[in-house]
N, C-alpha and C positions, 0 to 999 in steps of 0.2 A: 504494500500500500504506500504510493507516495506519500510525502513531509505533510502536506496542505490539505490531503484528504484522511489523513490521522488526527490533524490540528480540528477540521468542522466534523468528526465522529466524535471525538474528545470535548471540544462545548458543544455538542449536543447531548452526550452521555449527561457531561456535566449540569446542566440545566434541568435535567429531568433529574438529578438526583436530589437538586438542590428544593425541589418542591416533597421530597418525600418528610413523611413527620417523624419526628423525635421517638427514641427508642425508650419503653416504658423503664424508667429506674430500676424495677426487680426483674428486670427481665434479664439484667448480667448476671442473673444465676440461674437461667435457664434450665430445664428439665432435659436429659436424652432422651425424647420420646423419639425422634427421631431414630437414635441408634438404638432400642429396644425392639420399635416396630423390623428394625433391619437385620438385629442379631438372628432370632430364629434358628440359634443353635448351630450357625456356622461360624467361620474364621473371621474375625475382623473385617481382615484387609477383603473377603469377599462380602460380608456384610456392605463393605464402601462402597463396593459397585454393585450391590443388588440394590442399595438406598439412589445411588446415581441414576440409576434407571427406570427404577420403578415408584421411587418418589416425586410425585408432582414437582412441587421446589425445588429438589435435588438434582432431578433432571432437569432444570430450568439454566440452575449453575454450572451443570456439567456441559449444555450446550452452547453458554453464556448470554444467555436469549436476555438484554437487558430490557424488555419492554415487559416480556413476565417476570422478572426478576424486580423490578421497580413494582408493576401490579403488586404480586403477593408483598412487600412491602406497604405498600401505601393500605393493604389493607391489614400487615400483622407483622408490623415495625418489629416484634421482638422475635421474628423469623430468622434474622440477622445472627442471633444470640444461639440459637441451635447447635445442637452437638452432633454429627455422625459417632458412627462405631470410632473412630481411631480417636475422639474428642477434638474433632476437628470443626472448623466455624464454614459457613458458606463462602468466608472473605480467604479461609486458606484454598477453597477447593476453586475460584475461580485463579487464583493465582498455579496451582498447582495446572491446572488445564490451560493455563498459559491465555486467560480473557483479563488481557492487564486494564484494559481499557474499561470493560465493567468495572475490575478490581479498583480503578483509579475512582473513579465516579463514587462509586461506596464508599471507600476512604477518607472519602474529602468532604465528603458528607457526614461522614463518623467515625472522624482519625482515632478515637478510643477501639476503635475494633481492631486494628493494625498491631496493637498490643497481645491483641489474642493468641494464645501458646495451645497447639495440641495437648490434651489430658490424658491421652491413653497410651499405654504401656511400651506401643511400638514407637511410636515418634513424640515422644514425651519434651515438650518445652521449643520445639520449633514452632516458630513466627512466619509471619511472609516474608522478611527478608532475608532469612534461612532460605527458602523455596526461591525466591529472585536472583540469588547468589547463585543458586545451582543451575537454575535457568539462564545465567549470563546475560540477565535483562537488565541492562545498566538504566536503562532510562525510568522503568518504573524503581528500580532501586532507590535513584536521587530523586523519584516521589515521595519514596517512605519514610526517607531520610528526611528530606525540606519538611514534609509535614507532620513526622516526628518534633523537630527540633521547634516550630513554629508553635506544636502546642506542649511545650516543655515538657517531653517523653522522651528525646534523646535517649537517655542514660540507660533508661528500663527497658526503649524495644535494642538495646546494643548487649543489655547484658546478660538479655536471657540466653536460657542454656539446654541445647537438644541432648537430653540425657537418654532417648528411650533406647529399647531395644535396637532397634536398624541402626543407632548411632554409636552403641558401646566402642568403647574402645578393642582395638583387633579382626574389629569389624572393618569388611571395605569401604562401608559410607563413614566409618567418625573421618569426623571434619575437622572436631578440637572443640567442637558443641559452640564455640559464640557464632555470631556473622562474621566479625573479623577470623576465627579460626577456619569457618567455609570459605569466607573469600581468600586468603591464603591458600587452603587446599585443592580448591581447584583453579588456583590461578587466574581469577575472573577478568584483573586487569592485563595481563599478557596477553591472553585470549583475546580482549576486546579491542587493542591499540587499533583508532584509526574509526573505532564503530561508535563510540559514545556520542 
């Protein structure tokens, strides 16, 4: 996609996110009903894809459809808040499936979610910029980052820490658990010279 037709999908996204309402207060401690209706007594990580495709919402994010993504929004703000099987939020899964530009539009509409750290066993304490680093997406990166630092969360989404299973140490995914130890490990800036 050229420069100029990223730039009017991006204040388009953005506008429609900006009219979505406000996340109820108790809703950051949202219920897994999500990941319950999806366990059904199999694996996690296959729980993620039976909830990605057979969940309404889920499959909304997994396809990054942001017009029904904004819908169920505007009608159940604390949607956002959701937990899949891995304790993961809808803000890791569009990053994860690589819809930066959804992911950007949510973000900036409610840079508290950017904070959000998987819960569950496997990928325990990774963030989006954990998943951006490994994705070698610098430009939604320096979104996380600017809008991190803008609403004085810098410190807390840099210092958390992917301790889960997939990342132990001697494992082939540990990274060193912070974002600077991902971005190190896989060398994001060598890789990138010349793309940013």
């Amino acid at each position: 996609m050229e420069e100029s037709a990223r730039k009017r999908k991006r204040t388009s996204l953005a506008s429609g996110a900006a009219s979505l309402p406000d996340i109820p207060s108790g809703a950051r401690s949202s219920s897994l009903a999500s990941w319950e209706r999806a366990r059904s007594g199999s694996a996690s990580c296959a729980a993620q894809a039976k909830l990605a495709y057979e969940d309404p919402f889920w499959s909304l994010v997994r396809t990054g459809d942001a017009e029904g993504i904004f819908g169920e929004v505007r009608a159940r703000p604390e949607v956002l808040c959701e937990r899949g099987p891995e304790g993961e939020t809808p803000l890791h899964m569009l990053v994860l499936y690589r819809h930066f530009e959804v992911a950007r539009a949510l973000a900036g509409r409610y840079p508290n979610l950017i904070l959000d750290q998987y819960t569950g066993e496997n990928y325990k304490g990774e963030n989006c910029v954990h998943i951006a680093i490994v994705h070698h997406s610098l430009d939604f990166l320096r979104f996380l980052l600017e809008t991190s630092q803008k609403h004085g969360s810098i410190r807390k989404l840099l210092s958390a820490r992917a301790t889960g299973l997939f990342f132990a140490r001697g494992q082939p995914c540990y990274y060193g658990e912070t974002p600077l130890g991902f971005a190190v490990s896989t060398n994001i800036r060598r890789r990138n010279i010349g793309r940013s």
